[in-house]
N, C-alpha and C positions, 0 to 999 in steps of 0.2 A: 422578344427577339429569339428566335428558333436556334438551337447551338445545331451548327453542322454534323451529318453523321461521319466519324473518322473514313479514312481513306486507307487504300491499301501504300501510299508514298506514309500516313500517318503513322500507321503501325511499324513500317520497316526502319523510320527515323529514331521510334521510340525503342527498337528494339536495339540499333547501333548505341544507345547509350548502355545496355546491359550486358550485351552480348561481346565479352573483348576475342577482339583479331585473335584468328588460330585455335579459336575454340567453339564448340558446338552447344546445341542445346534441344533435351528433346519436345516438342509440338507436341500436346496431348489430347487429342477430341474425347470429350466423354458424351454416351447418349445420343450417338449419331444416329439419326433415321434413314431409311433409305423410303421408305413405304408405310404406310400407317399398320400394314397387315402381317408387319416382320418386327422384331423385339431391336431395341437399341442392342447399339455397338460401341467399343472404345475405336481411336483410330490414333495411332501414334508413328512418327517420322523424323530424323535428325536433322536438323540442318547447321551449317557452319556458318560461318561471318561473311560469308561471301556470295549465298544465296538465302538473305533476310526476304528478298523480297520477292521470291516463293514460297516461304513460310506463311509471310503474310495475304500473296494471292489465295494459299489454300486454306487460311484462317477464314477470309471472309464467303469464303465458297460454302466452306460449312456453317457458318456463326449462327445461321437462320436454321437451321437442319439438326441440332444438337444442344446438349442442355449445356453445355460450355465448352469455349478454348483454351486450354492451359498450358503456361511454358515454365520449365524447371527453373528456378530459382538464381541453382548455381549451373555451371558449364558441368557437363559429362567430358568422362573417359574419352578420349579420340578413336578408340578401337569399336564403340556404339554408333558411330558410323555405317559400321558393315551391315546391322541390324537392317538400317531403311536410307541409306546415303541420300540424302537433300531432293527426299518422296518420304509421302508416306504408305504406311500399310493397314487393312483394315482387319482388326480382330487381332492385335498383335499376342503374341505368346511371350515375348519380352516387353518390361518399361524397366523406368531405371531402378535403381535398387541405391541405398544410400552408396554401397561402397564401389560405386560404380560414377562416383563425381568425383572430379578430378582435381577442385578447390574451391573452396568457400570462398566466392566472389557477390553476395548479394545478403542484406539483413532486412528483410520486411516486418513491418509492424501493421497488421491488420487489422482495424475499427471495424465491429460486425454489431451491429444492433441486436437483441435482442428481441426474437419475435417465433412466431409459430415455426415449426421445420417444415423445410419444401417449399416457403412461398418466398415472393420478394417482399423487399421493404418498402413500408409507405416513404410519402417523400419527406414527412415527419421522422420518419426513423431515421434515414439517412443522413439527412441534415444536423442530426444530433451525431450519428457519426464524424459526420465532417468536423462538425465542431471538436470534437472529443481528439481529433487527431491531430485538430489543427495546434489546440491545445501541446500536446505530448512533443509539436516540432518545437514550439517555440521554447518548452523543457529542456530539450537537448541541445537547442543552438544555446542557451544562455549557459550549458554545459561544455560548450566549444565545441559541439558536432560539425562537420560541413553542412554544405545545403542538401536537404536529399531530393527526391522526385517523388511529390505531391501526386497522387494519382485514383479518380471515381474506379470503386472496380463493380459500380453497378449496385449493387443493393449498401453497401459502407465504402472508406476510403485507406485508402493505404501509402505508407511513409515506404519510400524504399532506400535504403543508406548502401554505399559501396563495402564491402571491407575485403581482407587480404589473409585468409586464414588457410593452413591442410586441412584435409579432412578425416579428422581425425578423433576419438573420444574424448580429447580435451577442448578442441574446437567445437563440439557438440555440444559438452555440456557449459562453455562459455555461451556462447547461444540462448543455449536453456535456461539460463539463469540469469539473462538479459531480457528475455521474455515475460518471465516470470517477474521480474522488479517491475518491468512497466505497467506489467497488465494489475499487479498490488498498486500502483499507484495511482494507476489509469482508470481500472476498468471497475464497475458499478451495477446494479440491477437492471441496468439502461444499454450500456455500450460493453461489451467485454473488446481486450484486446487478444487476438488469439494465442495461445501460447503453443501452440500443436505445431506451429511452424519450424522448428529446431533442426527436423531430420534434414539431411543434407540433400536430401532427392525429391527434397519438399516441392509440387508442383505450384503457380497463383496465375489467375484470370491473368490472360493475353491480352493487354490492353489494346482497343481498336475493337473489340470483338464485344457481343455481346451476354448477358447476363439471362440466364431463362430459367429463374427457380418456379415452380408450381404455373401452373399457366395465369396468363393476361388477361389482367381484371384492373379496372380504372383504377383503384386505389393500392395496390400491387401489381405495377407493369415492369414489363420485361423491360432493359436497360442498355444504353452503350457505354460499355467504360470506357478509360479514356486519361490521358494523361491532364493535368492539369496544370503544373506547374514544373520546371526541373529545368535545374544550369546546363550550363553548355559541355562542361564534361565534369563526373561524379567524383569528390574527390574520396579517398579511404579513408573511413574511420581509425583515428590512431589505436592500439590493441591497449593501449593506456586507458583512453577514456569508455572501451567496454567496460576493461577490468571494473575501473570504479565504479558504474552503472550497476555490473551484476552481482561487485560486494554489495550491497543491497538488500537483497531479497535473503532473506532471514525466516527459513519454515519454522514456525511455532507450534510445538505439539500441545496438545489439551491434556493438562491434568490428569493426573490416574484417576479413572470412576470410583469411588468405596462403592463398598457392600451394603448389603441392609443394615448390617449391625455400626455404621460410619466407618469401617476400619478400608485399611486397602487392600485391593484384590490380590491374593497369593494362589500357588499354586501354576503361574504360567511365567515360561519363560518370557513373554511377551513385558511382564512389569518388572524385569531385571534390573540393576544400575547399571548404566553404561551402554547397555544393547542396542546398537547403533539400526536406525529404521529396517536399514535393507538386513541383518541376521533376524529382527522380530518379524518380517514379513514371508521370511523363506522359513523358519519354525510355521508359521500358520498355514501357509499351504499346503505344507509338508504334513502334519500334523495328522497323528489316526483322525478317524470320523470324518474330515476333509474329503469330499467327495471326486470321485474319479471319472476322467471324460472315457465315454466308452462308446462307439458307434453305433448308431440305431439307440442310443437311449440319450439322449438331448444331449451329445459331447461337442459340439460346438458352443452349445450356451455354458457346458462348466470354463472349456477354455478362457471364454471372452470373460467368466467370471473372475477367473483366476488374475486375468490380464487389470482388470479394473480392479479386484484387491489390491493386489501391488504399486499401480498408480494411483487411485484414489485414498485408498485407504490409508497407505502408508508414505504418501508423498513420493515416492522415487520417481525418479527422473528413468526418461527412456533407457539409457546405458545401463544404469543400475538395476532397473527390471528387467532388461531383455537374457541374462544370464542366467537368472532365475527361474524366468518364465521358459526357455529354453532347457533346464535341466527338467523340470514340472514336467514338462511336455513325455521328454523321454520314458520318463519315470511312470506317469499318471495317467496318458494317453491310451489308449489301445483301438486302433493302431495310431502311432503320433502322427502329429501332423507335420507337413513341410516345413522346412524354415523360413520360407516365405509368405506360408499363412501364419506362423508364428508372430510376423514381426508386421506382417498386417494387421491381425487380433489386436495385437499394445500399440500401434499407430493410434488404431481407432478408440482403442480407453481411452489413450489423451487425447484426441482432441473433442471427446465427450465427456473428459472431467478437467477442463480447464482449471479450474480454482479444487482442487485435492480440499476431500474434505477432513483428512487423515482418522478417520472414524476408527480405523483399525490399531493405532497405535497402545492403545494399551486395552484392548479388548484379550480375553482371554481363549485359550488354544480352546477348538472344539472339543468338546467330554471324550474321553477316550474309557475303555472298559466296555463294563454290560450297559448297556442300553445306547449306543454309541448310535450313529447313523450308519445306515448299509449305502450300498450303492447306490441304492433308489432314494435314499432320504427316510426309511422304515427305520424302527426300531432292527435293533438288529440283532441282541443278545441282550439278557434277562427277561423280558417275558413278552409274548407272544403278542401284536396288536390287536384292539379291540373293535371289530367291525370293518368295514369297507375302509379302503383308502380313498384319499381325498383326488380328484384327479384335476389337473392344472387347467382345463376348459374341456371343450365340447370335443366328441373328436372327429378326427382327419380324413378324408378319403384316404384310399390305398393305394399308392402312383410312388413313381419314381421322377426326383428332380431330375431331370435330363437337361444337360448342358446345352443350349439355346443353340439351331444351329440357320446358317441363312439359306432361302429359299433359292432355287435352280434360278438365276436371270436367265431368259429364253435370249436374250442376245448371246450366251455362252455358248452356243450349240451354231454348229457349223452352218451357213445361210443352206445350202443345198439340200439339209431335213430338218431345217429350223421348223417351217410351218406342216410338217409331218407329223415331227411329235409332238408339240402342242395343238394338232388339232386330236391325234389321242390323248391325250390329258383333259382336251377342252369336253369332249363328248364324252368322256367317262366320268368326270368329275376327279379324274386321278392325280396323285403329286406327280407334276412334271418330271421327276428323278427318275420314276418307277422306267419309263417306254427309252429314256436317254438311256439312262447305264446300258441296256440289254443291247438299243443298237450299238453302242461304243466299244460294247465286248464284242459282241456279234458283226464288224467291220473287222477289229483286231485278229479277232479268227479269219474272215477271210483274206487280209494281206497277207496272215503269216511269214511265211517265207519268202513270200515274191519278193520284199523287199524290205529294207533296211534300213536306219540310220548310224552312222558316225557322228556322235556328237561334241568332237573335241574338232580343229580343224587338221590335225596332224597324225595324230593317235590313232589304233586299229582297235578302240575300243567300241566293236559293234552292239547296236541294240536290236533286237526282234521285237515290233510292236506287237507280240502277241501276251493279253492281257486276260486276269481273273477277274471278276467282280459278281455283287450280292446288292440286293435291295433288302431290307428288314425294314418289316412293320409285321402290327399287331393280326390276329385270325381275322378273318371276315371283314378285312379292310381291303380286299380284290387289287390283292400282288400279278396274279398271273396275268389277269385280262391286258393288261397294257406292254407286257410282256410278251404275249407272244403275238399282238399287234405288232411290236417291233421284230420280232426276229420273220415277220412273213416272209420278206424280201428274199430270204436264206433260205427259207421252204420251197420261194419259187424257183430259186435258182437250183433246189434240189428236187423239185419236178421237173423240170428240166431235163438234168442231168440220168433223173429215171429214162426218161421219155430217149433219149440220146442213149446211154446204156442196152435200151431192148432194141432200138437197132442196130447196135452194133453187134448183140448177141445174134440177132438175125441172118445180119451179113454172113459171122463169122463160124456160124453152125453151116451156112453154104459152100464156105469155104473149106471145113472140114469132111463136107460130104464131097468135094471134088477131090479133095487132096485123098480120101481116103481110096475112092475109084483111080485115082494114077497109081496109085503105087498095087493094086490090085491088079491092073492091067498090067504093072511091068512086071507082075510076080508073074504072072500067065504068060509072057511073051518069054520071060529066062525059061520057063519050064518045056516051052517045047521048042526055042532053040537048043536048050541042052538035050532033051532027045532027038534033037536032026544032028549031032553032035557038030552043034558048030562052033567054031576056034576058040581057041582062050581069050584071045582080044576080044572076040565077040559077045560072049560072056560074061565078062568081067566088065562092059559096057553094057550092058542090060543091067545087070547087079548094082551098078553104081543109079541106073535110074530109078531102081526098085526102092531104094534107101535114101533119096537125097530128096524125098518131100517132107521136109521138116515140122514136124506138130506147130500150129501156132497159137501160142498160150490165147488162155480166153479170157476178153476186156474185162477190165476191174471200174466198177460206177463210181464215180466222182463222187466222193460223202462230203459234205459239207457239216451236217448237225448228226452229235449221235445224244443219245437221251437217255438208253440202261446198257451198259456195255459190262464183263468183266474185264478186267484190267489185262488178263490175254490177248481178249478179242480187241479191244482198244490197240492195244499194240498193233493186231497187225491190218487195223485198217490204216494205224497212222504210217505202217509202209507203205502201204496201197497208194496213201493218200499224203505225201513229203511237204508240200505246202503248207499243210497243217489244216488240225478242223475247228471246231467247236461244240464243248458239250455242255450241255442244257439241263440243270436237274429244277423241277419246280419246288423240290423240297429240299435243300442243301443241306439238312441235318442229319437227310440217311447217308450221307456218301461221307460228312465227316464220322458218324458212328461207325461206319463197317471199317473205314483205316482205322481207327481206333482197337479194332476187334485183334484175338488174338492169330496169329499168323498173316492180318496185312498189313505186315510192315515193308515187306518189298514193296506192296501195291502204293505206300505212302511216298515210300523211295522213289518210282518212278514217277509220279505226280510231280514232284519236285524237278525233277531233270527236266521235267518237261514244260515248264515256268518258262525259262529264259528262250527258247525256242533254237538253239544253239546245238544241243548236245543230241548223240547217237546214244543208243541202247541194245542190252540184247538180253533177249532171256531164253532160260535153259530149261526147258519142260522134259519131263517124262515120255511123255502123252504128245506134244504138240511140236515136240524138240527145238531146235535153235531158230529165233525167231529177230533177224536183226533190221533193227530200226535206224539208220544212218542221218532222218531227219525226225528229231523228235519236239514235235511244237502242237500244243494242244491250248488252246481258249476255255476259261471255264465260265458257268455263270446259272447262277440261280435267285431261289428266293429262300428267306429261311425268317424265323421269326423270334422276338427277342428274348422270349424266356428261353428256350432250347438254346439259343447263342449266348446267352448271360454264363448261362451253367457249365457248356462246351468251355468258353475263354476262362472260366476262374481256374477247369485244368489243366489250360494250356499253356495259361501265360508264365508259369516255370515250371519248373522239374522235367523230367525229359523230353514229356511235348511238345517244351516250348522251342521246338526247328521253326521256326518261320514260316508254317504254312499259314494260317490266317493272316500274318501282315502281307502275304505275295496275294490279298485281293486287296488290290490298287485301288479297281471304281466299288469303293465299298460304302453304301448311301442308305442311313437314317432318315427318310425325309419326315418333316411334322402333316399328316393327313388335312385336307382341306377342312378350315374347324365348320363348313356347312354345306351341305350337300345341295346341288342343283340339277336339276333334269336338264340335260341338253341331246334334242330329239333332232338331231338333222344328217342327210347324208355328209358319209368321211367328203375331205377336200380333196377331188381326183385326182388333179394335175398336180399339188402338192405329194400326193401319193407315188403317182409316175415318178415325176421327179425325182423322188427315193428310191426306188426301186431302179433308176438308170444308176447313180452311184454306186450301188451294190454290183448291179451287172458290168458295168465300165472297169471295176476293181479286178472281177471278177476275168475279165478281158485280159488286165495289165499285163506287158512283159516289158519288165524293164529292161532288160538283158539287148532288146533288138530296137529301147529309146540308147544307148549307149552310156548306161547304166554305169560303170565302176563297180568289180565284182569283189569280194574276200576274197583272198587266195586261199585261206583257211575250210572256209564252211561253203564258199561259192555262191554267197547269195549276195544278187546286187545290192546297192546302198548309195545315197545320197546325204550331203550336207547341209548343216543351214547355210542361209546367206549369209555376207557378213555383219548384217545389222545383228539379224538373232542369232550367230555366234555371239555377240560381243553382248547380247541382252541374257542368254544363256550362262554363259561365263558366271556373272554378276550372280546369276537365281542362283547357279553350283554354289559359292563361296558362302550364302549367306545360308543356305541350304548343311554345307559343311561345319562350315560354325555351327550350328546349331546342336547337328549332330556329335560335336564335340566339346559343347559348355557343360556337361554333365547335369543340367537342369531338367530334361526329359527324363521319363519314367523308362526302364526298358523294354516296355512293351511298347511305348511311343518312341523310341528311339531305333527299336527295328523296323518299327512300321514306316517311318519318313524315311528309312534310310534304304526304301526301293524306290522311292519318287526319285531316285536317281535315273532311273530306267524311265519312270510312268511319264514327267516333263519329255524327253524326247520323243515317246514309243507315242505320246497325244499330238504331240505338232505334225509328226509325220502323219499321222492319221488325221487330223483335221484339212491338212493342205491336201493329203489327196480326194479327200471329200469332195473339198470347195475345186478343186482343178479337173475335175471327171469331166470328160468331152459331153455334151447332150445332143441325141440323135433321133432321129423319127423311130415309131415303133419297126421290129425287124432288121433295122439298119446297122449294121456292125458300129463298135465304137474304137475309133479312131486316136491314140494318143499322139497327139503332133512332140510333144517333148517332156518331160522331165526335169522341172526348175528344182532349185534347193529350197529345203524351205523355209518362207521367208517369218519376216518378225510379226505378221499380227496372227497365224496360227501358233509362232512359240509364247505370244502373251496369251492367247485362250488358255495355251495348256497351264501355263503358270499359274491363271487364272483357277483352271479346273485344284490344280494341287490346292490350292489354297482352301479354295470349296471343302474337297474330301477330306484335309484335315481336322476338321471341324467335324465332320462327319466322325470319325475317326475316335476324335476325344470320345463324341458323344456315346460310344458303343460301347469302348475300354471302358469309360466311367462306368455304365449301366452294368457289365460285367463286375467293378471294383465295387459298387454299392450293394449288388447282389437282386436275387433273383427275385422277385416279389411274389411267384405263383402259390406256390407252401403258401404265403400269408394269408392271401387270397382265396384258398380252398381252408384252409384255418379259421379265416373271420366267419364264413360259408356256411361251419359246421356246427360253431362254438353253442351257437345261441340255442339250441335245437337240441343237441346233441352230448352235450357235458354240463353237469354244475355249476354254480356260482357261488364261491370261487374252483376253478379246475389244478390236477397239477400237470406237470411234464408226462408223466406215468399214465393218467388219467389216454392223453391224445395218443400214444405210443399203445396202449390197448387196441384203441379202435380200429387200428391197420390201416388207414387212408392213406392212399396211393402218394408219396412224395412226402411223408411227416411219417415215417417208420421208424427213422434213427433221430436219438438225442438229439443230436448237432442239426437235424432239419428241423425238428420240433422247435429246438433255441433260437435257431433263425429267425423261423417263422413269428414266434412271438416277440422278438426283440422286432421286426418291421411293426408289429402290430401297437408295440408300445410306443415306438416312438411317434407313430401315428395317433397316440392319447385313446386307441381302443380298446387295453387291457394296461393294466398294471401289475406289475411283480412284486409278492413283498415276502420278503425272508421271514421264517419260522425260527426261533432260537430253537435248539437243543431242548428236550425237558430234562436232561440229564441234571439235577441237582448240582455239580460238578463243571457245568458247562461244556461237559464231554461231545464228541460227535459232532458229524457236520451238520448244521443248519438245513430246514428243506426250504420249499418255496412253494406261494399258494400265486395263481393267476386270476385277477380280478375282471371281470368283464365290464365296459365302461356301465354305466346306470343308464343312459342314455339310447343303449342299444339294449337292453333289457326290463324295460319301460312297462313292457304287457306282458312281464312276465317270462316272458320268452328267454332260454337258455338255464332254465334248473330241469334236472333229469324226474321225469315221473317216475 
């Protein structure tokens, strides 16, 4: 008989049994796909006791789509709410954190079979679970436990007991040491019971949902867990019959090892009397010769090492390492880590050394003195090593882990040049980002001015959708082509406007040639009435005709895109031109070098002003004299590429630089290049073309002013609101938006950057709705705006949408700037093998003058990427100073691997 696959009524019954009234819990998707040709995701959302059963609709919508669904343990904080209020969100930047649970309401005992990592369990393993656990209930009931809830979580089974605890270090390690006696009691070469379970923000399979370790093979298939057995309501385990349970567990330390000669090991504070685990565990880490995490030289694996000494080695429990491992970090690190990779690091030691082997307990401190270890694990003082060093594998390409980020969905892009830009992307083979951002900045430029949003419903807090943005990617990966694909629409409308310009010049040079014959003629008609000497009335009526043909200034061209301008002449086309333009650089790294240059700092200054699209200007020349700008709104947008932006952000993101001009580009898009290239030989899509090219022109038409617009009284530019749906959807993105901005967990370079998506959420909806609402008309035929709606809520979810996108984008850039610039390494690996000896030193590369490795600190760079990619090694030289006087040097090893034939000793 088939057992039924759960239901979504199954999952939200079994959830009312854990989840109590007035408290929440958060939904955790790990390994969500969307597309087979995009990298998994997490997807995490709160929900409360009163919408279980949209928790569980969206559990089973994913359960097929992701390597699992999991819900926290115990109930969250009520203010983790605001994070994803009963929704979720995908690629979350928060999940819970232990001190962010609100009370220990849940004690799981999980049966996990032992077997390979990554796969699931035969149905043999499992069943030995079952057994194992069935076992352990029937333990505790004969101990006076309640009933718990019996539950398959797909590959083993799990006990789930209520209880009633704070959350708090004693409620922790009560836990922990309830864990710990069962799994001594329990657990075997066969079945472990897990013990990693303890942290209070502990997540466990969502029952109803299924199980998907390693893919689906008859004898390891995928699974639906599933409740099994459980009363009608859970009762709490009394905090009595914990206690007794986790007096119990009793760690046993091993013997002190003798020496060769039988005696005991002396010499380390490790074999003291009395020295309780956790002081011999902080001497060892602490300890000279103890090696240091250092970046670019494997400092993530000393960390985890360090994390797995203290748990493994010397038994402590999570509380008791994480203050340790937390001072370590400060001390040891360079640069340390967060404290939430911190306290991820010792997660993951326990629950990969469930059973502590305490190996470290009376192990002695690493040797300190001459011959100590260095940094790298060399010899490091008294005498020099002998021969090549050993290197830990083959080595590594030269690349940067770039933070994963999701691909453009072509449903994100307004229907009106949906099928524009992806048929540029399709026929160039281009990442879909590249043609979007450029039209998206290049629309922003041309609404500029004309019109506005208010995005509170009361507030005169105005936005000007006019926006900055950047594509990066690597050289010769053809940024431009798809870019100035997109921006044609702006060309045409700037042939155009040539074409209208020269006749207007036309007209108006006819004009001046009449105006200039009147007043000739009335000069010739006063001259020789004043010699017929006729009257003063008469006179003085010629004179006034003579004078009263007024010059009439001559027409100024419509600019729309400028491309090399100086910052003078920029100014006063932006009088000319109050609506505002946009400017187009294809290399964006010369225009941040030249503000950068000595004396353009006004030129930076006025860039700035001219972000929000709001404020007047004026500048004071010599030469050009006073030059005022009453509407100052400029669009910017280019290409620029990652090393030259890596190097640019490392000096900007503090010390005086860091004003905010690289977080004000908003559309600012990393995308990953198509990983293969395809010929696509067909003509563009016409009407799809047209199509685009009317919204540009329709924009380009707008006057909101004479749809009965609502003006500033301030700056005088029309403006519109949302409707009330996306008010009230708007509201919601601010708060959670805000919060963020105010948890102190962003980094400051990511905390100024999200904290203009205050502007970009509304400055995009405005801009998508008038996309999608441009009248379409025959060619020739003027465009018609019948009215002016607010706009409504499925352009304010694109936009929300889009923020979420560039986010990501975002990290990705900041990271690549924080990890640093790979080029040095790259022209370094290039040179090495050809060019310098084996072993070389710092001195050696710093001779040979190559362009970007002239000073120490790029030389150090350079090799420390080179090392931690396993293609050189560094190993300290002691002193020969007799005395051990003088600093140590250093020899750089080139891998054997890449010097195979020879190749890399100087002839």
């Amino acid at each position: 008989m088939s057992i039924p696959t759960p239901t979504r009524a199954d999952i939200a019954t079994w959830l009312r049994l854990v989840v109590p009234p007035g408290m929440a819990n958060e939904l955790r998707i790990l390994g969500a796909v969307d597309h087979p040709r995009y990298p998994p995701y997490t997807i995490s959302g709160y929900y409360d006791a009163d919408h279980l059963d949209e928790l569980a609709r969206i559990a089973l919508e994913w359960t097929g789509k992701a390597k699992g669904c999991y819900i926290t343990i115990n109930p969250v904080a009520p203010d983790l709410l605001a994070r994803a209020a009963n929704r979720t969100i995908k690629k979350p930047k928060h999940t819970t954190t232990d001190a962010e649970i609100a009370r220990r309401t849940g004690l799981v005992f999980d049966g996990d079979p032992k077997r390979p990592a990554g796969v699931s369990a035969t149905a043999g393993e499992k069943a030995e679970a079952h057994e194992r656990i069935r076992k352990l209930r029937d333990d505790l009931t004969r101990r006076g436990w309640p009933a718990p809830i019996l539950a398959d979580s797909g590959n083993g089974c799990h006990l789930r007991y209520a209880i009633d605890l704070p959350n708090d270090d004693q409620a922790r390690d009560l836990v922990e040491r309830v864990l710990r006696s069962v799994s001594a009691l329990h657990s075997d070469d066969r079945v472990a019971i897990d013990t990693s379970l303890a942290n209070a923000a502990r997540i466990i399979k969502l029952y109803g949902t299924m199980a998907r370790k390693g893919d689906h093979t008859d004898a390891r298939p995928h699974r639906w867990s599933r409740v099994l057995e459980a009363p009608d309501r859970l009762e709490v385990v009394p905090i009595e019959l914990l206690e007794a349970l986790a007096a119990e567990y009793q760690p046993q330390s091993p013997p002190p090892r003798p020496t060769a000669n039988g005696q005991p090991r002396a010499g380390s504070v490790l074999t003291s009397a009395g020295t309780s685990p956790a002081t011999r565990a902080r001497a060892y880490v602490f300890a000279p010769g103890f090696p240091e995490s250092i970046a670019g030289q494997h400092g993530h694996d000393i960390l985890y090492r360090v994390a797995c000494e203290l748990v493994d080695g010397f038994g402590l429990s999570y509380n008791q390492a994480l203050p340790i491992f937390e001072e370590w970090n400060q001390a040891k690190a360079r640069p340390p880590e967060s404290d939430k990779q911190i306290q991820h690091k010792l997660a993951d030691a326990l629950k990969n050394h469930p059973a502590p082997s305490l190996s470290r307990l009376t192990a002695p401190l690493p040797s300190v003195g001459r011959g100590s270890p260095s940094r790298n694990g060399q010899a490091a003082a008294g005498s020099a090593p002998s021969g090549p060093p050993t290197f830990d594998g083959p080595p590594r390409a030269i690349t940067v882990d770039l933070p994963t980020v999701p691909a453009l969905d072509p449903r994100m892009i307004p229907a009106s040049v949906r099928e524009w830009l992806t048929d540029i992307a399709e026929r160039g083979c281009f990442p879909l980002e590249y043609g979007t951002a450029a039209a998206i900045v290049g629309v922003s430029g041309l609404i500029g001015r004309r019109l506005a949003i208010r995005p509170k419903r009361r507030d005169h807090w105005l936005v000007v959708p006019n926006l900055w943005g950047a594509i990066v990617g690597p050289p010769g990966i053809q940024k431009s082509p798809p870019v100035e694909e997109a921006l044609r629409p702006l060309r045409r409308l700037v042939a155009d406007a040539k074409d209208r310009h020269a006749q207007a010049m036309t007209d108006w040079r006819a004009r001046q040639l009449v105006a200039a014959s009147k007043k000739t003629a009335a000069k010739d008609a006063l001259k020789k009435a004043a010699g017929k000497k006729a009257s003063e009335e008469e006179l003085t009526e010629l004179a006034r005709e003579a004078t009263c043909v007024a010059d009439e200034e001559e027409p100024k061209e419509r600019r729309y895109l400028v491309n090399d301008a100086s910052i003078e002449k920029l100014g006063e086309l932006m009088a000319e031109n109050p609506s505002g333009l946009t400017w187009f650089r294809d290399e964006l790294i010369g225009l941040l070098r030249t503000l950068d240059r000595e004396g353009h700092q006004s030129d930076r200054g006025f860039l700035l002003e001219s972000w929000s699209g709001r404020n007047s200007y004026t500048f004071d020349r010599i030469q050009r004299g006073t030059i005022s700008i009453p509407s100052c709104c400029l669009a910017i947008f280019g290409t620029i590429q990652p090393g030259p932006l890596s190097r640019y952000l490392q000096r900007s993101i503090s010390g005086e630089e860091a004003d905010g001009f690289i977080p004000r580009f908003q559309i600012l898009l990393y995308p990953d290049p198509p990983a293969t290239f395809v010929n696509v030989d067909r003509f563009p899509e016409t009407e799809a073309k047209n199509r685009a090219y009317a919204v540009f022109q329709a924009i380009d038409q707008l006057d909101p002013a004479a749809l009965g617009c609502e003006v500033d009284e301030e700056t005088g530019i029309p403006f519109v609101r949302f409707a009330p749906d996306a008010q009230e959807f708007f509201d919601e993105w601010r708060v959670e938006l805000e919060n963020r901005l105010r948890s102190g967990t962003l980094s400051s370079i990511m905390a100024m950057h999200l904290a203009k998506y205050r502007s970009l959420m509304p400055s995009l909806a405005l801009e998508f709705h008038l996309c999608d609402s441009c009248p379409q008309t025959r060619p020739g035929e003027p465009y018609r705006w019948a009215r002016l709606d607010p706009v409504p809520l499925q352009p304010a979810m694109l936009a929300a949408a889009w923020c979420e996108l560039l986010e990501s984008h975002a990290h990705r850039i900041y990271q690549s700037a924080m990890d640093g610039d790979i080029d040095g390494a790259i022209k370094l690996d290039e040179r090495i093998r050809g060019s310098l000896p084996n072993p070389f030193s710092i001195r050696d590369v710093q001779r040979k003058g190559w362009s970007g490795l002239g000073s120490n600190e790029e030389v150090r760079r350079a090799i420390g990427i080179l090392e931690d990619r396993r293609r050189v090694k560094v190993v300290e030289i002691p002193s020969r100073d007799p005395l051990g006087r003088g600093a140590p040097s250093e020899q750089v090893w080139i891998h054997p691997a890449l010097v195979a034939d020879g190749v890399g000793v100087d002839a």
